[in-house]
C-alpha positions as CSV (number, residue, x, y, z in Angstrom):
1,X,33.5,-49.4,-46.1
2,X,37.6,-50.2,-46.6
3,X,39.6,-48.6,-44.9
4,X,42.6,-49.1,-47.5
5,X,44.3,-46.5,-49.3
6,X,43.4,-46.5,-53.3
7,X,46.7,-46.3,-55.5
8,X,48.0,-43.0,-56.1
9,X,47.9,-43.0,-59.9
10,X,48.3,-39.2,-60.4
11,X,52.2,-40.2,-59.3
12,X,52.9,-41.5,-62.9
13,X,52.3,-37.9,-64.2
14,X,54.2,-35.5,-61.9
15,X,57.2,-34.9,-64.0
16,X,54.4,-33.8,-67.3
17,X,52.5,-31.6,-65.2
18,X,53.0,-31.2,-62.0
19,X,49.3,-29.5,-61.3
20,X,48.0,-33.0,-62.2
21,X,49.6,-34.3,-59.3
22,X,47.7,-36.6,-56.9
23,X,47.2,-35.9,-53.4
24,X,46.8,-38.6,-51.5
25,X,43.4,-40.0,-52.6
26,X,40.9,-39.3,-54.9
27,X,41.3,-36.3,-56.5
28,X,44.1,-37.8,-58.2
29,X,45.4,-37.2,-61.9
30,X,43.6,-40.2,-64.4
31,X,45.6,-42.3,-66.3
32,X,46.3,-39.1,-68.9
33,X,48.2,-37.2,-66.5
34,X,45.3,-34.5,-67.9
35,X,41.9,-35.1,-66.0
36,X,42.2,-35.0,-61.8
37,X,38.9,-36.2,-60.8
38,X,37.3,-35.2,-57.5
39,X,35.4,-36.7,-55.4
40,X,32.4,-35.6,-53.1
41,X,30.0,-37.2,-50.4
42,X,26.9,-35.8,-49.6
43,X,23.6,-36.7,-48.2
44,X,20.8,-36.0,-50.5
45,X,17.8,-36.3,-48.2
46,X,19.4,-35.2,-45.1
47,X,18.5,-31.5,-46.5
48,X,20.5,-29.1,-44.4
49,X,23.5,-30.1,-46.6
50,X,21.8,-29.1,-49.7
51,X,24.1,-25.9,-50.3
52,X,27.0,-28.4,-50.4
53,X,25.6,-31.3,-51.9
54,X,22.1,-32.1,-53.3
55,X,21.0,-28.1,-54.6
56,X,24.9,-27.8,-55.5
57,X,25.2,-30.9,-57.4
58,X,21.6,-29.6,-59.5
59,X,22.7,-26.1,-59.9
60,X,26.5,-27.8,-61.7
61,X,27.9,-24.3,-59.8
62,X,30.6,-26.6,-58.6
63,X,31.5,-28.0,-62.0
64,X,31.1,-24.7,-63.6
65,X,34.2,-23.3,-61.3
66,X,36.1,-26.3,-62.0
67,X,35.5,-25.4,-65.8
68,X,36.8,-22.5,-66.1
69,X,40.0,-23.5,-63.7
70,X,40.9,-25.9,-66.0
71,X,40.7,-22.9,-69.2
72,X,43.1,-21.5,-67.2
73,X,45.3,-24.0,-66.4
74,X,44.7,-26.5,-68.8
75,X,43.4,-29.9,-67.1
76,X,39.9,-31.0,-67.4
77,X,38.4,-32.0,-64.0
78,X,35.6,-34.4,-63.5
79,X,33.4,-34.2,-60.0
80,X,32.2,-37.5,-58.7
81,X,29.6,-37.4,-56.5
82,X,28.9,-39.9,-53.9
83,X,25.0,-40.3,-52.3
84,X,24.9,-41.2,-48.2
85,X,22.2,-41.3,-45.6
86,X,24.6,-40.6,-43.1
87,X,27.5,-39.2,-42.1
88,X,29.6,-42.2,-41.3
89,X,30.0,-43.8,-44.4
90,X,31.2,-40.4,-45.5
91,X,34.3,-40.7,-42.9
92,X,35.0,-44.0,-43.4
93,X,35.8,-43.0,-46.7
94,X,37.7,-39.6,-46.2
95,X,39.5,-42.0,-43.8
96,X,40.4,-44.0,-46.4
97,X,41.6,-41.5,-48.9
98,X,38.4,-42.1,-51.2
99,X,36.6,-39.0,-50.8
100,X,37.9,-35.8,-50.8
101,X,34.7,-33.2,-49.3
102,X,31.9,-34.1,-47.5
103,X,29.1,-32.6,-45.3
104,X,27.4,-33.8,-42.3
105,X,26.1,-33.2,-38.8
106,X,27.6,-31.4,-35.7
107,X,28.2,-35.0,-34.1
108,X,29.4,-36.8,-37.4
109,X,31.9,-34.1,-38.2
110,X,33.5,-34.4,-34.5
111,X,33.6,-38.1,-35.4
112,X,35.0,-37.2,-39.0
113,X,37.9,-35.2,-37.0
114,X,38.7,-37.9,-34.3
115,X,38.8,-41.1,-36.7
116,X,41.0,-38.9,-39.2
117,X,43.3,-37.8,-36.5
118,X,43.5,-41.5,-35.5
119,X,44.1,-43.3,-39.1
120,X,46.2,-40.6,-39.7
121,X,44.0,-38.8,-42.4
122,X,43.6,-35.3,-40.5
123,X,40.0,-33.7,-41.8
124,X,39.3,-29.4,-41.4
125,X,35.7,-28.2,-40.8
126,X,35.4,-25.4,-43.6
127,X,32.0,-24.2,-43.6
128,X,28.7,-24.4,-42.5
129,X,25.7,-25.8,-44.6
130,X,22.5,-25.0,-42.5
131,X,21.9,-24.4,-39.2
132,X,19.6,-23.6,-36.3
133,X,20.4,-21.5,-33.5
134,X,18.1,-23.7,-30.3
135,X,18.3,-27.4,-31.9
136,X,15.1,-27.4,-34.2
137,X,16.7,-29.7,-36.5
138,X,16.1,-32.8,-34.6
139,X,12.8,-33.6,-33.2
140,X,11.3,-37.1,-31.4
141,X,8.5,-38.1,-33.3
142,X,5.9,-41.1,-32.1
143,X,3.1,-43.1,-34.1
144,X,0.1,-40.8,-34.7
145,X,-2.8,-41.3,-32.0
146,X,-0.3,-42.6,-29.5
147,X,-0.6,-42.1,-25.6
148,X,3.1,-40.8,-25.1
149,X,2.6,-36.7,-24.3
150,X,6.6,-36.2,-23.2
151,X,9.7,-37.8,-23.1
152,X,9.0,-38.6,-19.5
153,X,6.5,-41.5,-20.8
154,X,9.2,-42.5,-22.9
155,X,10.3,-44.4,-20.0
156,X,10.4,-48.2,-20.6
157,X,9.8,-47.6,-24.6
158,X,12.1,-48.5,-27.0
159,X,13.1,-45.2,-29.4
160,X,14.7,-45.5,-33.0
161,X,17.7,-43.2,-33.5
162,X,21.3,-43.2,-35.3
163,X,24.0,-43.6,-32.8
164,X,26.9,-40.9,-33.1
165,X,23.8,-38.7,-34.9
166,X,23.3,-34.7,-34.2
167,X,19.2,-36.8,-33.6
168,X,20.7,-39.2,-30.9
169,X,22.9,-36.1,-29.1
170,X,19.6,-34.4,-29.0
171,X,17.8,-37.4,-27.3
172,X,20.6,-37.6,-25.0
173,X,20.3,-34.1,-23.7
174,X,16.4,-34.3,-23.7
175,X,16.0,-37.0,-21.8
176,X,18.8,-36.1,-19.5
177,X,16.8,-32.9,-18.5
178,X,13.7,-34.8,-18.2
179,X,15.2,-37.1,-15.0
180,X,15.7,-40.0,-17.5
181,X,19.1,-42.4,-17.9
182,X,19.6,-42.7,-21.5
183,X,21.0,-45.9,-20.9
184,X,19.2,-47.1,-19.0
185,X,15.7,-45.9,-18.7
186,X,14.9,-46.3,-22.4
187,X,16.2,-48.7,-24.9
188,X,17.5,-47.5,-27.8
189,X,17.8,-48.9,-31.2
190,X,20.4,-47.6,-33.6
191,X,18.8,-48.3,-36.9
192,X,19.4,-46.1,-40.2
193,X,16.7,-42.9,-40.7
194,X,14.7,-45.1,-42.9
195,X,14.3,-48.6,-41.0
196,X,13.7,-46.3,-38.1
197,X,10.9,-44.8,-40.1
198,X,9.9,-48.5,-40.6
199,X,10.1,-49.5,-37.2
200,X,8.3,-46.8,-35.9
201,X,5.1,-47.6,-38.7
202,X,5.3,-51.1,-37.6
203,X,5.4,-50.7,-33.9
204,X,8.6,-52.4,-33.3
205,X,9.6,-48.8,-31.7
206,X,7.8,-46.5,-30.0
207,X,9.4,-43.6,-30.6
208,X,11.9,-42.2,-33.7
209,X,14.9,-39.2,-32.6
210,X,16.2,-38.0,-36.2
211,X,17.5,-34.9,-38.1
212,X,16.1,-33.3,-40.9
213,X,14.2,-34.3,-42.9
214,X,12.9,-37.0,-41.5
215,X,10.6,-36.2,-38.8
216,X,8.9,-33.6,-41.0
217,X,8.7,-36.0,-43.8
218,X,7.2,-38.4,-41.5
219,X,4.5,-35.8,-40.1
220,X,3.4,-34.5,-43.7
221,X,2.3,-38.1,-44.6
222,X,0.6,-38.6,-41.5
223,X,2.6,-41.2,-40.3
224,X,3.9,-39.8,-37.3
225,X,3.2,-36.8,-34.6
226,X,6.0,-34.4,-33.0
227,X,6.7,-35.7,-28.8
228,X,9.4,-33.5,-29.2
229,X,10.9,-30.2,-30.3
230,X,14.7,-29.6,-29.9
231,X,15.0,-26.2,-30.3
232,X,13.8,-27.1,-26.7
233,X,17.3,-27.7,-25.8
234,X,18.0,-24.0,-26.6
235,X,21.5,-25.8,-28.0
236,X,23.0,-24.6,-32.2
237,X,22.8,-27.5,-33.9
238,X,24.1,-27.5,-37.6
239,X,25.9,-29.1,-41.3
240,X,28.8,-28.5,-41.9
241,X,31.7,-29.5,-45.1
242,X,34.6,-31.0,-44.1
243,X,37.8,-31.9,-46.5
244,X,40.6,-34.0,-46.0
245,X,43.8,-31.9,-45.0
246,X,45.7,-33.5,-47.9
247,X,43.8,-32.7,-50.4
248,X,43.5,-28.9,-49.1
249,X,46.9,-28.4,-49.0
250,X,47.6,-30.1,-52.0
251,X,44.5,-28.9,-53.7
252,X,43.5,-25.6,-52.4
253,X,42.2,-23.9,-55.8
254,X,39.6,-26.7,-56.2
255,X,38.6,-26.3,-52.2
256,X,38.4,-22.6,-53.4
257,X,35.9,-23.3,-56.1
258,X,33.9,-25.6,-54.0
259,X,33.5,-23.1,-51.6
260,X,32.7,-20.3,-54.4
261,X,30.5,-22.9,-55.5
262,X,28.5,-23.5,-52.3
263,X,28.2,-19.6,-51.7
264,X,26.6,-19.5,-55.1
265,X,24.2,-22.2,-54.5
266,X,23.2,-20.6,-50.9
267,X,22.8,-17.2,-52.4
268,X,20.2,-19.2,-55.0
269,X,18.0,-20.9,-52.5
270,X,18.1,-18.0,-50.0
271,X,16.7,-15.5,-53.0
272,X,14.8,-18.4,-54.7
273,X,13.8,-21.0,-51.7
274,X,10.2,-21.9,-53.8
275,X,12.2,-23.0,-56.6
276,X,15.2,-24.3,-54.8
277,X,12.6,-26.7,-52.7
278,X,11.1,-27.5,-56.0
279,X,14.8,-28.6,-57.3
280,X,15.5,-30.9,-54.1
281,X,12.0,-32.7,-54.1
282,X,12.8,-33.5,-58.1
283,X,16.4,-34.8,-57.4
284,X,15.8,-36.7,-53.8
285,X,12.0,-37.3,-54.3
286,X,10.8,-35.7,-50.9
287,X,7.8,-33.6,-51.0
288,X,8.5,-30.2,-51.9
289,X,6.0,-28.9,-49.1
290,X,8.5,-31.1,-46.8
291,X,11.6,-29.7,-48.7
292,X,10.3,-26.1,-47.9
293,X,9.2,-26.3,-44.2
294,X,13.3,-26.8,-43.1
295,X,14.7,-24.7,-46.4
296,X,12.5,-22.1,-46.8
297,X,12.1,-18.6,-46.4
298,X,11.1,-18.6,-42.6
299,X,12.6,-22.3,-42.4
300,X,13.8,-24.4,-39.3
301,X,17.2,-24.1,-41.2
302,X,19.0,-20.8,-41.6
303,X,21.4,-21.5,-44.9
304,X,25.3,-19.9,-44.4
305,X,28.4,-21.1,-44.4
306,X,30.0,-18.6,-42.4
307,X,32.0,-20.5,-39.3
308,X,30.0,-18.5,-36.7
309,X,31.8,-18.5,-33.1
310,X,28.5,-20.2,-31.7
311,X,27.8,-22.8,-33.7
312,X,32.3,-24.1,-32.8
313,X,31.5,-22.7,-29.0
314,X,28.6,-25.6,-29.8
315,X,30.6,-27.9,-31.2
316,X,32.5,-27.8,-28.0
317,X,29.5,-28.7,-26.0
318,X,29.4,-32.2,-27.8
319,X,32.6,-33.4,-27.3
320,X,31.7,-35.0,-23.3
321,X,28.5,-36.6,-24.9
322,X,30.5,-38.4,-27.6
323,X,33.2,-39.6,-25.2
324,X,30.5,-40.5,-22.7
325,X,29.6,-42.9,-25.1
326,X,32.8,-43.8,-26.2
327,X,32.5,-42.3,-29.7
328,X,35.7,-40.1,-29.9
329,X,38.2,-39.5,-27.2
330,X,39.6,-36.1,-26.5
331,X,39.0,-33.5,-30.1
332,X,40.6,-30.7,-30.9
333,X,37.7,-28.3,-32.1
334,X,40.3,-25.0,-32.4
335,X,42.5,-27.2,-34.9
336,X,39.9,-29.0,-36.6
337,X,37.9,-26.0,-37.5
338,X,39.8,-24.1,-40.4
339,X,38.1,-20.6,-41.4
340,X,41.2,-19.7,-44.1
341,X,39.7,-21.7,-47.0
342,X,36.4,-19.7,-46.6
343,X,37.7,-16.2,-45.9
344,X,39.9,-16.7,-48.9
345,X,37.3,-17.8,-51.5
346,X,33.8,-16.8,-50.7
347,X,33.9,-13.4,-50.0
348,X,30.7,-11.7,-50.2
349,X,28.4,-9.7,-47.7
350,X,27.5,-10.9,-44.5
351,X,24.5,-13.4,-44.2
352,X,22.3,-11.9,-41.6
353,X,21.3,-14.6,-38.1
354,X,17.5,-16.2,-38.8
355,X,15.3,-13.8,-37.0
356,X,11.6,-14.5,-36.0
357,X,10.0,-17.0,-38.1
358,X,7.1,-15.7,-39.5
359,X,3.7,-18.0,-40.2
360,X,3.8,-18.5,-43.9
361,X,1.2,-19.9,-47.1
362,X,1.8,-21.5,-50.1
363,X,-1.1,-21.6,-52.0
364,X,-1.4,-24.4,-55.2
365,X,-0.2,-23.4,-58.5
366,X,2.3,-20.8,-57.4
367,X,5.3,-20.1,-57.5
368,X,5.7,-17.7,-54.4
369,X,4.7,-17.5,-50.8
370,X,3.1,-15.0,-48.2
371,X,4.3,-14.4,-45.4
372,X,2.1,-13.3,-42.2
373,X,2.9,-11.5,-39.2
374,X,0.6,-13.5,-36.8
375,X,-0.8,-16.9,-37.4
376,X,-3.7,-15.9,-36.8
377,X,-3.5,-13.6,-39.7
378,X,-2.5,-16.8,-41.9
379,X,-5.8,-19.0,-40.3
380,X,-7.6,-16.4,-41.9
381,X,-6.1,-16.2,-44.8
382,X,-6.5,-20.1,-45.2
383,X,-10.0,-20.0,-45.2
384,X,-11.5,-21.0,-48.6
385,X,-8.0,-20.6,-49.9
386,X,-7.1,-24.0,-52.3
387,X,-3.7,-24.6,-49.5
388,X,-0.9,-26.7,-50.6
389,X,1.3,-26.0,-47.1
390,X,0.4,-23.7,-44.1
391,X,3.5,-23.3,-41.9
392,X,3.2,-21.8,-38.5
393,X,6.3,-20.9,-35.5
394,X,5.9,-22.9,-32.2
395,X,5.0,-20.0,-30.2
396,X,7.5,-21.0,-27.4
397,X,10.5,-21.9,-29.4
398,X,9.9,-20.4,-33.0
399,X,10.4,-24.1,-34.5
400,X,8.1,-23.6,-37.9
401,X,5.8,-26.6,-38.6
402,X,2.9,-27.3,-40.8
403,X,-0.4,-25.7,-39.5
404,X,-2.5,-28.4,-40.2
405,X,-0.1,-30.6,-37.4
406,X,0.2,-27.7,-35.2
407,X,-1.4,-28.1,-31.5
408,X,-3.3,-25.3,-31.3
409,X,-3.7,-23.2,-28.3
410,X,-7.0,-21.2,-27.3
411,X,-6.1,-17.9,-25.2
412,X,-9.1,-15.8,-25.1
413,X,-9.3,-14.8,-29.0
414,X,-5.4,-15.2,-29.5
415,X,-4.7,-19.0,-31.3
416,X,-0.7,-20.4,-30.4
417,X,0.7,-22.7,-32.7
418,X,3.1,-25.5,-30.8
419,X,4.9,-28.2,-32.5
420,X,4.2,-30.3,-29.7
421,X,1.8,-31.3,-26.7
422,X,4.3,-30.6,-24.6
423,X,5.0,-27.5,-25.9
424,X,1.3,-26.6,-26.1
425,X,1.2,-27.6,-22.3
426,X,3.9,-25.3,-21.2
427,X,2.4,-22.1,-22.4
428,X,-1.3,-23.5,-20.8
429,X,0.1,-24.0,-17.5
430,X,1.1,-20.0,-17.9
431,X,-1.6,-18.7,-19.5
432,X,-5.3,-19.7,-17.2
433,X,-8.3,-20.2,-19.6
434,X,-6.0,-21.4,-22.5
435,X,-7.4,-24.3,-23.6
436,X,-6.3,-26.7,-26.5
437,X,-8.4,-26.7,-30.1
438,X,-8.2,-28.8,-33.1
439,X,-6.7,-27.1,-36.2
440,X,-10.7,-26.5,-37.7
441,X,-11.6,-25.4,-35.1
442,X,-8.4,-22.5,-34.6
443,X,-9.4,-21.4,-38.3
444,X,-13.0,-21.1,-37.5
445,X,-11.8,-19.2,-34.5
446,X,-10.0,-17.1,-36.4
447,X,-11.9,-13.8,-37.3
């Protein structure tokens, strides 16, 4: 992406009306001194961000705030909207003065603060999308039927990810605390989400580390199995929407509205998460049953935008990994992270954390879920039921996943849900007897 500055046409107009000012990019004044156009990147399919960018952009909340700003004061404002599978392409144009929000991962947005520090376009972290409290956003996904169990086999193997990624931080740590060199004891490939996906299919990698939504999406079609859970790590991970300092300062009534906007949207999918899964799948073309497993009710992604002291105290944590690997050098978390904007304009009760995840049922033709205590309560419930998505909690780290992908765990008549064989191996080695079942067989066991 260019790096260079785009002319600062909203200039011609500051002696008509000074509102219609530009600020240093793209929310500048157009040629009419009337319409300041703003200018947002998102990431459509990377679904945590939905709140600020995919559900927003369907719901028009954002547009409808601007709307009535401009009754008030008079100057029509237009919202471009800019479609990424990352979060780099997203700095490299803040950097540049092109885009004016954004919203990305924990490791992008450290990135997003060091690069605009360094071309001298300072960015503020001004709210949260999603999040999840142990790391159960990113996972390590192989080719179904293969022989890897753990990320100790990964040893040797060549594994997919996105450099600079919240998915490759996650790798990092794993195999860190599995006695493996990142560096040096695996080869890693840093390929986009999707030609990872590819890759992965084609056997040109033998292992795929990515965020949301990917190794979900990649399960539900069959064409990959989890090797590993992050929430593992027992490590926040989360989205977050940054802005270009400029354009706050300059601009702080359409930040304001932005951030009214993405309250709005996050109050909709938290009271409406069937439809608002439903929304995403039509705009990005995921499968709503994929949508729902991060987004839902009892999803892997808890939806606020409150700044919450462990999410930053996380956000601290990366900094080494990304100057180990020469991403960033030293980054200021306490001054890039800005909590003013959002305790000025989305007021509003206090979200409450993600509790337990609760095994959950979405049945065809309907428009609501049920949600079950136990899983075994929903293998029950499954039986003769016409099932479009069972979702069960990895009984170790809570991590939801679909049923049907589950490893299932025998212990005497209780049945344990694990994302992973590893996972499912950990509670064995703990529990004597337990033995592993295929998912028939755990709903035939059920009684």
């Amino acid at each position: 992406m260019s790096r260079k500055r785009i002319p600062l046409l909203a200039l011609l107009a500051t002696t008509l009306l000074p509102l219609a000012t530009g600020c240093g990019g793209a929310a500048g004044a157009d040629s009419d001194g009337r319409t300041v156009t703003v200018t947002v990147g998102y990431q459509s399919k990377t679904i945590n961000t939905v709140t600020a960018g995919t559900l927003l952009r369907s719901l028009g909340y954002f547009e409808e705030e601007l709307a009535a700003r401009g009754k008030r004061d008079g100057v029509s404002y237009k919202v471009v909207w800019q479609d990424y599978a990352t979060g780099a392409p997203i700095t490299a144009q803040m950097t540049a003065g092109k885009i004016d929000i954004g919203s990305m991962g924990d490791f992008p947005l450290l990135i997003n603060a060091a690069r605009g520090k360094q071309l001298r376009q300072p960015t503020r972290l001004v709210a949260v999308t999603g999040y999840n409290l142990r790391g159960g956003l990113n996972t390590v996904v192989t080719a179904p039927g293969s022989s890897l169990k753990s990320l100790a086999d990964l040893r040797g193997k060549k594994v997919s990810t996105s450099i600079g990624s919240a998915a490759d931080g996650t790798l990092v740590r794993a195999l860190e605390r599995a006695g493996l060199d990142p560096e040096k004891d695996v080869r890693k490939l840093n390929q986009q989400p999707s030609v990872g996906a590819s890759a992965l299919t084609a056997g040109s990698a033998d292992a795929l580390s990515q965020f949301v939504a990917w190794p979900g999406l990649l399960a539900f079609q069959g064409r990959a199995q989890a090797l590993y859970d992050g929430a593992v790590l027992d490590l926040p991970t989360f989205h977050g929407v940054t802005v270009r300092q400029k354009f706050a300062e300059q601009r702080p009534g359409i930040l304001d509205d932005f951030l009214t906007a993405q309250r709005r949207a996050t109050d909709h999918l938290r009271t409406r998460p069937v439809a608002a899964a439903e929304s995403v799948a039509k705009a990005t073309g995921l499968p709503a049953e994929v949508v729902y497993l991060y987004n839902g009710a009892n999803g892997i992604s808890t939806f606020d935008p409150q700044l919450r002291p462990e999410l930053i105290a996380a956000l601290k944590q990366d900094v080494p990994l990304l100057k180990a690997a020469k991403l960033v050098g030293d980054v200021d978390v306490d001054a890039f992270v800005d909590p003013a904007p959002l305790q000025r304009a989305a007021a509003g009760p206090a979200y409450p954390k993600a509790g337990t995840a609760k095994s959950e049922l979405w049945l065809k033709g309907q428009s609501t879920t049920r949600s079950f205590d136990t899983p075994e309560e929903l293998l029950k419930a499954v039986k003769g039921a016409d099932v479009r998505a069972a979702y069960v909690p990895d009984a170790l780290t809570g991590t939801l996943w679909f049923a049907d992908k589950a490893v299932w765990v025998a212990d005497g008549k209780r049945l344990r849900p694990f994302v992973t064989p590893a996972n499912a191996e950990a509670y064995a080695s703990g529990h004597p007897g337990a033995r592993t079942v295929g998912y028939a067989d755990a709903v035939r066991l059920a009684s």
